[in-house]
C-alpha positions in Angstrom: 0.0 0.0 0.0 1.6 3.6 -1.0 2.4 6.1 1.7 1.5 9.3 1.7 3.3 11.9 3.1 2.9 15.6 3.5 4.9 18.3 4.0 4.0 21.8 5.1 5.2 24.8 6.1 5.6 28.0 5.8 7.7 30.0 2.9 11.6 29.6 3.3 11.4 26.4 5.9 13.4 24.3 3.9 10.2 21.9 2.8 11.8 21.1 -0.9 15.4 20.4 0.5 13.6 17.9 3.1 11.5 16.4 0.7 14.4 15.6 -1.5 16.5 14.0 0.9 13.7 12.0 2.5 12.9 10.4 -0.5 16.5 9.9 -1.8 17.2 8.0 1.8 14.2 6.4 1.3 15.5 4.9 -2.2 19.1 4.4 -1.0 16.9 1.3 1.5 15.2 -0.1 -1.4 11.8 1.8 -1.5 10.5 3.4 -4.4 9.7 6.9 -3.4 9.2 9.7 -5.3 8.7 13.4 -4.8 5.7 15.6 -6.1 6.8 19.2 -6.4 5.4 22.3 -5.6 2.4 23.3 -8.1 2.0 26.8 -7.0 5.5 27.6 -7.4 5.2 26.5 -10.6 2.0 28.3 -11.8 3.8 31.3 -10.5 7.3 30.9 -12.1 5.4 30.7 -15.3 2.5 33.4 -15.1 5.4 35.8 -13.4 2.6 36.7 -10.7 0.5 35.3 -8.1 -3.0 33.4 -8.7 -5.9 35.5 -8.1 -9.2 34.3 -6.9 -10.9 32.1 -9.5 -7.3 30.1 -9.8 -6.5 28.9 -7.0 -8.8 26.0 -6.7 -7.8 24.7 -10.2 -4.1 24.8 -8.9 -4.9 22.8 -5.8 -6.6 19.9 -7.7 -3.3 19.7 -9.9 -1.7 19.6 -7.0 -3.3 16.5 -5.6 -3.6 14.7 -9.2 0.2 14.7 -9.5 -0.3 13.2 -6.0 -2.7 10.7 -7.0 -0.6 9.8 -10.5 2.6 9.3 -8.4 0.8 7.3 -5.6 -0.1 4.6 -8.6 3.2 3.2 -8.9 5.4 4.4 -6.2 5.5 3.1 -2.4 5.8 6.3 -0.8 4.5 9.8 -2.1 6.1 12.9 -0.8 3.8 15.6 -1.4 6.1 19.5 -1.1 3.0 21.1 -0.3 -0.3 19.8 -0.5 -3.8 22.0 -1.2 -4.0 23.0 2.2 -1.1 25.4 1.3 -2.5 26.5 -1.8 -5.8 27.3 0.3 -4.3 29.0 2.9 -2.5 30.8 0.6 -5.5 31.9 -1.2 -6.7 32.5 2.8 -4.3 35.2 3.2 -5.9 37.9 0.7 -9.1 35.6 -0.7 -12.4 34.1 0.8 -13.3 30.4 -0.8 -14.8 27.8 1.1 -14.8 25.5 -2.0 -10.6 25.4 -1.7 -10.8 25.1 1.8 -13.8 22.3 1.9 -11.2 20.3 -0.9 -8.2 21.3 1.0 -9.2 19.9 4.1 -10.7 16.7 2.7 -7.7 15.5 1.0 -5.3 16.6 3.5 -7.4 14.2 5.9 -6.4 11.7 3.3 -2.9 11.8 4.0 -0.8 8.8 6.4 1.7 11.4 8.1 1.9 15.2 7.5 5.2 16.8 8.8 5.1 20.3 9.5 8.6 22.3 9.3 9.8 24.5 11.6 10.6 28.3 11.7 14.3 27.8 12.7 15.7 28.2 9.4 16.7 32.1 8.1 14.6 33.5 5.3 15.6 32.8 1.9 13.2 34.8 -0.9 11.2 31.9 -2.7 10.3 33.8 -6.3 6.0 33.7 -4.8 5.8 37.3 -4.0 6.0 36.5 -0.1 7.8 38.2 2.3 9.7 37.2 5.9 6.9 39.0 7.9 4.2 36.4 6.1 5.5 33.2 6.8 4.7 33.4 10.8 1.3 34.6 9.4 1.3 31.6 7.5 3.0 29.2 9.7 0.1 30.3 12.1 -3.0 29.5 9.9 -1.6 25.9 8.8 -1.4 25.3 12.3 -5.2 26.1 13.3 -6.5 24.7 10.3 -4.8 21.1 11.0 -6.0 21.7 14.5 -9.6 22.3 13.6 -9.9 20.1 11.0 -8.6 17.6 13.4 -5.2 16.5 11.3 -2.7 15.1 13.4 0.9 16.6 12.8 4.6 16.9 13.9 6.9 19.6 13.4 10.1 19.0 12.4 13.2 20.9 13.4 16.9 20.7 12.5 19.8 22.0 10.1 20.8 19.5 7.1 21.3 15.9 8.6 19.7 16.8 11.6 16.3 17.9 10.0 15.7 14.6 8.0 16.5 12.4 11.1 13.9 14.5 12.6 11.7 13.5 9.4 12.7 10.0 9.8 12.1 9.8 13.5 8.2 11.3 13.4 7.5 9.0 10.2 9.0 5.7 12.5 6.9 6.6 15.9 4.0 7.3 13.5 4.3 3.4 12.0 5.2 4.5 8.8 8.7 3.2 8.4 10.4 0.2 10.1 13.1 1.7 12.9 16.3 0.5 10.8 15.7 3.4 7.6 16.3 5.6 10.6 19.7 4.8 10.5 22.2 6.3 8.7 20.9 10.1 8.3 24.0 11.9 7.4 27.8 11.3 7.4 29.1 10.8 10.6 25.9 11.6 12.3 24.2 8.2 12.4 22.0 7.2 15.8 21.4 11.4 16.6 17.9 12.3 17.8 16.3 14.6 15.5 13.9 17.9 17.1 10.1 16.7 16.5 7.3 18.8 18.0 4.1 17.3 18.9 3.3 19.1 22.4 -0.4 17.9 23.6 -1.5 21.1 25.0 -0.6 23.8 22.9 0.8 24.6 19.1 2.5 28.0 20.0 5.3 28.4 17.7 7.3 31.0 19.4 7.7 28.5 22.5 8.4 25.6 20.6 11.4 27.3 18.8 12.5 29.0 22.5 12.3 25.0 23.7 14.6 23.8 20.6 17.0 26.7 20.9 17.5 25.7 24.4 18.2 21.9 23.3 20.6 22.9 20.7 22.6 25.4 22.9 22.9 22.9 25.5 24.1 20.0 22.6 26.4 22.3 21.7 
């Protein structure tokens, strides 16, 4: 049966870069995984502008097609954004319960959805969003995968770090079998990765003051 996996986040959180090396560890022990890139930043790359209203839903069932085309012959599906991004995206400056009634549905339809974390520094992404957005945004994923009652982990961590992270919610989840944690980066093999998943509140300014604290002290 295929996996699906999703990853969110907010702009500049290093969800491509994690996807990538998720699925290429994932191939290196023998499962064929494959990665389904981000449709808005396509649509945007090509139209040189963001999608206004009446597009945005059209976008998000590409989005999930790719999905759905990939998850027919591979074992796992990594999904760099999912409709739920495209939707709150759309959220930010539009109103359309259709994109969020699809949005929410599929995302439901996911096995694990990984959220990252804020702790990387902002990079400009080429979708006409800004550093100040992406707690915004990082903000409204949250509370819709609360309400919509999604469960989710945030992932934390520079490079090796952040995909053993990865690797670590996707084992305690029963996703993966314990042994493709192993071997996450040179060197670096049997680390503990920074996963989130506090039961009483989502705030992400006091998870990133809990991780700074756990990396400080590692260091």
């Amino acid at each position: 049966m295929t996996r699906r996996i999703a990853l969110l986040g907010a702009a500049s959180t290093g969800k491509t870069t994690l996807a990538t090396d998720l699925a290429a560890h994932l191939r290196e022990r023998g499962l064929a995984a494959v990665v389904v890139p981000e449709v808005l930043r396509e649509w945007c790359a090509r139209e040189g502008r963001a999608p206004g209203p009446g597009e945005q839903l059209a976008i998000a069932r590409e989005q999930e097609r790719r999905v759905d085309d990939a998850a027919a012959t591979a074992a796992v599906v990594i999904a760099d954004s999912t409709a739920l991004a495209i939707a709150i995206h759309a959220g930010m400056r539009f109103e359309d319960g259709a994109l969020h009634r699809f949005a929410s549905e599929r995302q439901r339809g996911y096995d694990a959805t990984l959220l990252t974390g804020l702790d990387l520094a902002w990079q400009p992404d080429g979708l006409q969003r800004d550093a100040a957005s992406r707690e915004r945004a990082d903000a409204l994923l949250r509370d819709h995968l609360q309400h919509a009652g999604v469960a989710y982990q945030v992932v934390y961590g520079h490079g090796p770090q952040r995909l053993r992270s990865a690797l670590q919610a996707l084992a305690a989840a029963g996703l993966l079998p314990p042994a493709l944690r192993q071997g996450a980066g040179a060197g670096e093999a049997g680390g503990a990765g920074w996963v989130w998943a506090c039961d009483k509140c989502s705030d992400p300014a006091c998870e990133h003051r809990l991780f700074t604290r756990l990396k400080n002290a590692r260091g």
